[in-house]
BARONU-266767 format. One record per residue (C-alpha): y, z, x. Coordinates in steps of 0.05 Angstrom, whole numbers, padded with zeros to 5 digits, always signed. Layout:
<sites>
YZX/...
</sites>
This chain:
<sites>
+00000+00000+00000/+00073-00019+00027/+00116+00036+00050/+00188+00022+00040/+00230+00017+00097/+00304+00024+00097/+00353-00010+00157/+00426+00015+00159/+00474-00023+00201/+00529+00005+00241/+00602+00016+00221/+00644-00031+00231/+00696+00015+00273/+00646+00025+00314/+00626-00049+00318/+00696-00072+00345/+00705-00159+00354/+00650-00181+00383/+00592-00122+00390/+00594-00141+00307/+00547-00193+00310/+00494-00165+00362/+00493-00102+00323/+00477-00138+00260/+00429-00186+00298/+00385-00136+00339/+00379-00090+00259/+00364-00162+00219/+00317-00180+00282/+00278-00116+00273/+00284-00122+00193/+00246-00190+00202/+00190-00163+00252/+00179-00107+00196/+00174-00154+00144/+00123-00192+00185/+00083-00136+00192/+00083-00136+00115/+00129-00080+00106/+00180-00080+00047/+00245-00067+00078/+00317-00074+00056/+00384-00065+00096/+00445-00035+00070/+00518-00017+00098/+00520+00059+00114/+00579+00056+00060/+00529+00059+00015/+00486+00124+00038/+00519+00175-00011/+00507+00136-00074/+00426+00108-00053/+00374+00169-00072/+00325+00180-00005/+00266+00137-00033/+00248+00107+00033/+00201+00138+00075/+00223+00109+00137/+00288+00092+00156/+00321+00050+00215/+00390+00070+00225/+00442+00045+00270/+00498+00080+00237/+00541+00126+00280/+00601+00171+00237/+00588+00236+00229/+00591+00224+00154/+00528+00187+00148/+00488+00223+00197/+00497+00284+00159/+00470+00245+00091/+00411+00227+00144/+00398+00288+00169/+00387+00313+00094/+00337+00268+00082/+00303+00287+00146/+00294+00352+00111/+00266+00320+00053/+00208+00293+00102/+00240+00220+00113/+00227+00194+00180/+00295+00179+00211/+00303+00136+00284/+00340+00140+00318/+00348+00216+00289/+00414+00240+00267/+00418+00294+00317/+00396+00248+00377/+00448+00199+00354/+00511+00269+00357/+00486+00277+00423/+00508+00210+00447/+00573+00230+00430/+00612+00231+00494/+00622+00312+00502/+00548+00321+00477/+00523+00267+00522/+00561+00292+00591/+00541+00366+00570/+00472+00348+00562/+00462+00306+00624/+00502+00352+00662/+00457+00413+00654/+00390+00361+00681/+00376+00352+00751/+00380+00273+00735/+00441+00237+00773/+00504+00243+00735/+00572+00233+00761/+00616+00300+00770/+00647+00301+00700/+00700+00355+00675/+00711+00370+00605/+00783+00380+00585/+00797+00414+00515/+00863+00376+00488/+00869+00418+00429/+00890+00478+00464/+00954+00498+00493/+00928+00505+00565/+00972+00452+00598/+00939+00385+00618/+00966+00394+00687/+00913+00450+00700/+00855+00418+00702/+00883+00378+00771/+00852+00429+00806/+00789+00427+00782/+00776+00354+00807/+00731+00348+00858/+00760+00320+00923/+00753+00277+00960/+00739+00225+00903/+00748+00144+00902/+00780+00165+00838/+00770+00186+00768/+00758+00152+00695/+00787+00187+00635/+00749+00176+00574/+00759+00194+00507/+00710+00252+00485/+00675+00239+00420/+00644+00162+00408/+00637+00110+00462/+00699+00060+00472/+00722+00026+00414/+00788-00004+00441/+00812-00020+00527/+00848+00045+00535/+00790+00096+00510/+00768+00088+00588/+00817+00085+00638/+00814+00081+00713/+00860+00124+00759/+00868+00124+00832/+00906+00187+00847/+00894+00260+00816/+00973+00262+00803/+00956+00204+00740/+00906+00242+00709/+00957+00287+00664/+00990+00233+00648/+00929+00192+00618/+00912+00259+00587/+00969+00271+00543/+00958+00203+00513/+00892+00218+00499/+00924+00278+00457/+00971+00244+00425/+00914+00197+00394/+00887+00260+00374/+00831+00266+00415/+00811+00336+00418/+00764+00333+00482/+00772+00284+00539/+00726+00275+00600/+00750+00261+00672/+00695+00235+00719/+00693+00226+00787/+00680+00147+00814/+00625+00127+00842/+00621+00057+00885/+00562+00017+00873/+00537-00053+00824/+00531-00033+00750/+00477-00042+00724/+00459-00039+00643/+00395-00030+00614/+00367-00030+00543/+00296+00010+00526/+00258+00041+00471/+00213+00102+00480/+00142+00088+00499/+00156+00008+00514/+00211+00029+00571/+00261-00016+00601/+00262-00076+00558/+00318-00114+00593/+00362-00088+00649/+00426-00142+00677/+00477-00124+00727/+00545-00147+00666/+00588-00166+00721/+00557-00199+00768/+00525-00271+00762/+00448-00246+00790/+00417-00179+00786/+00410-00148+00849/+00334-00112+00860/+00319-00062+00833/+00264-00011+00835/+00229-00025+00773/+00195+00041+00768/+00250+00083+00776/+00300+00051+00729/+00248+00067+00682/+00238+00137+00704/+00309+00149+00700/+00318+00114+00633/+00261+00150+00594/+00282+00212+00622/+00356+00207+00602/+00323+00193+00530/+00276+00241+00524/+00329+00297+00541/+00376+00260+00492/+00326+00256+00440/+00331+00180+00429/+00286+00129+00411/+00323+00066+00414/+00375+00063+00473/+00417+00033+00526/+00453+00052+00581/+00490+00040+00643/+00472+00066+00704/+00496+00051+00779/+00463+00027+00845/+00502+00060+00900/+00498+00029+00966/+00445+00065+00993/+00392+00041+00945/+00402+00100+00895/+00415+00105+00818/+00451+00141+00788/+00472+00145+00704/+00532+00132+00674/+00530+00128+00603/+00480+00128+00548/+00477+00091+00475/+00443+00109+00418/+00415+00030+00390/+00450-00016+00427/+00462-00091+00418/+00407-00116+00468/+00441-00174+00489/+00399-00223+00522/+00337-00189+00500/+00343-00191+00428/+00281-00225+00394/+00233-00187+00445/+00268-00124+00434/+00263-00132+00361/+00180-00132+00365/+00189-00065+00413/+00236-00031+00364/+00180-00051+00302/+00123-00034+00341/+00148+00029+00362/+00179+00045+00287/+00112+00029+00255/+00078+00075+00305/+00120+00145+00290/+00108+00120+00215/+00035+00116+00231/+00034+00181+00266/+00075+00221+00209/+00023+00203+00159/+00055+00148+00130/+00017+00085+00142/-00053+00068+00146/-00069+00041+00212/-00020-00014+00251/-00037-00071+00289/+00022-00102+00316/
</sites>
């Protein structure tokens, strides 16, 4: 007997230009794979969570505001088998992610947490930079950047304030100041149990090697701390062969991998289905 399955696509503030399309393409992708499988499933804008009853037993979500997570963390309750999970998805929220990370022994950049809804002034966390440093990005502290000045690049400690109080006045309530690191960037995209699916170097024209093995180490272990199921990230290879993380995404777009990825992210839904009790056995 089918088990209804139930895709939500992202928000569109947090799919801005063109990350639109590959969000929608990787969740249709995997929608079709399901489907092939011979699983009903249906799609819907996260819009529409409060006002759909929890009928689905298993649902795909790529949805990131706090508002629908909490809808999808109530039907976790009622025994519906969310992935990514609501509270892995929080914890890729920039203050959760750098807090989490930077309480592992995995390699993280230094990162600093400065509270901008406080009236400590901005100019006291100057001190607390480590030096030396190649220099230091200031990111926004809740949701990965949505717009070119949510991460910005500064060469001297003395600029950090300033990039700081314009964080604030956007209304930013936490902001995160970490330390530069030299070395080729490198982005990946996995899913738990498959691994790396698909890892490019974004700006440059050829990968450079790369241990295989230990990008996947590295990757699995960032999302099994995080929680995640269906991730990205970006990570760096420094110039003496080592990597190190950077950032971590909850369901990225997996460009360039796309189609393949799709089967992964099916195979691996069907599988937590199977293993909850929900479906007979899979072959995919």
């Amino acid at each position: 007997m089918s088990v209804p399955f139930l895709g939500i696509y992202r928000e569109t503030r947090f799919s801005p230009g063109l990350h639109a399309a590959g969000d929608a393409e990787i969740l249709e992708l995997t929608q079709a794979a399901l489907v092939r499988a011979g699983y009903r499933t249906t799609l819907i804008a996260p819009e529409h969570l409060p006002t759909v009853s929890p009928t689905a037993r298993v649902v795909f979500s790529m949805c990131q505001s706090l508002e629908a997570l909490d809808v999808l963390q109530e039907w976790e309750q009622r025994g519906v088998l969310v992935l990514n999970t609501p509270t892995a998805v929080r914890a890729c929220y920039r203050l959760g992610l750098v807090t989490a990370l930077s309480q592992t022994t995995l390699p993280f950049p230094h990162s600093t947490v400065v509270p901008l809804h406080t009236a400590e002034p901005i100019e006291a966390v100057c001190p607390m930079l480590p030096e030396p440093a190649a220099g230091w990005w200031i990111k926004r502290g809740d949701v990965h950047a949505m717009q070119a000045d949510d991460v910005v690049f500064v060469g001297h400690a003395a600029d950090v304030p300033a990039q700081l109080v314009r964080l604030r006045q956007r209304g930013m309530r936490h902001a995160i100041v970490q330390a530069h690191m030299a070395g080729q960037e490198l982005k990946f995209y996995a899913v738990r149990g498959h691994g790396v699916i698909h890892a490019f170097a974004p700006h440059a024209a050829h990968c450079p090697p790369v241990d295989q093995d230990r990008l996947n180490a590295l990757a699995l272990q960032a999302g099994e701390v995080l929680g995640l199921d269906i991730f990205g990230g970006d990570c760096l290879l420094t110039p003496d062969g080592a990597l190190c993380l950077i950032d971590i995404n909850d369901w990225p777009s997996f460009r360039g991998c796309r189609p393949v990825a799709a089967t992964h992210i099916a195979q691996h839904i069907l599988m937590q289905a199977q293993q909850r009790g929900l479906l007979g056995s899979v072959a995919v």
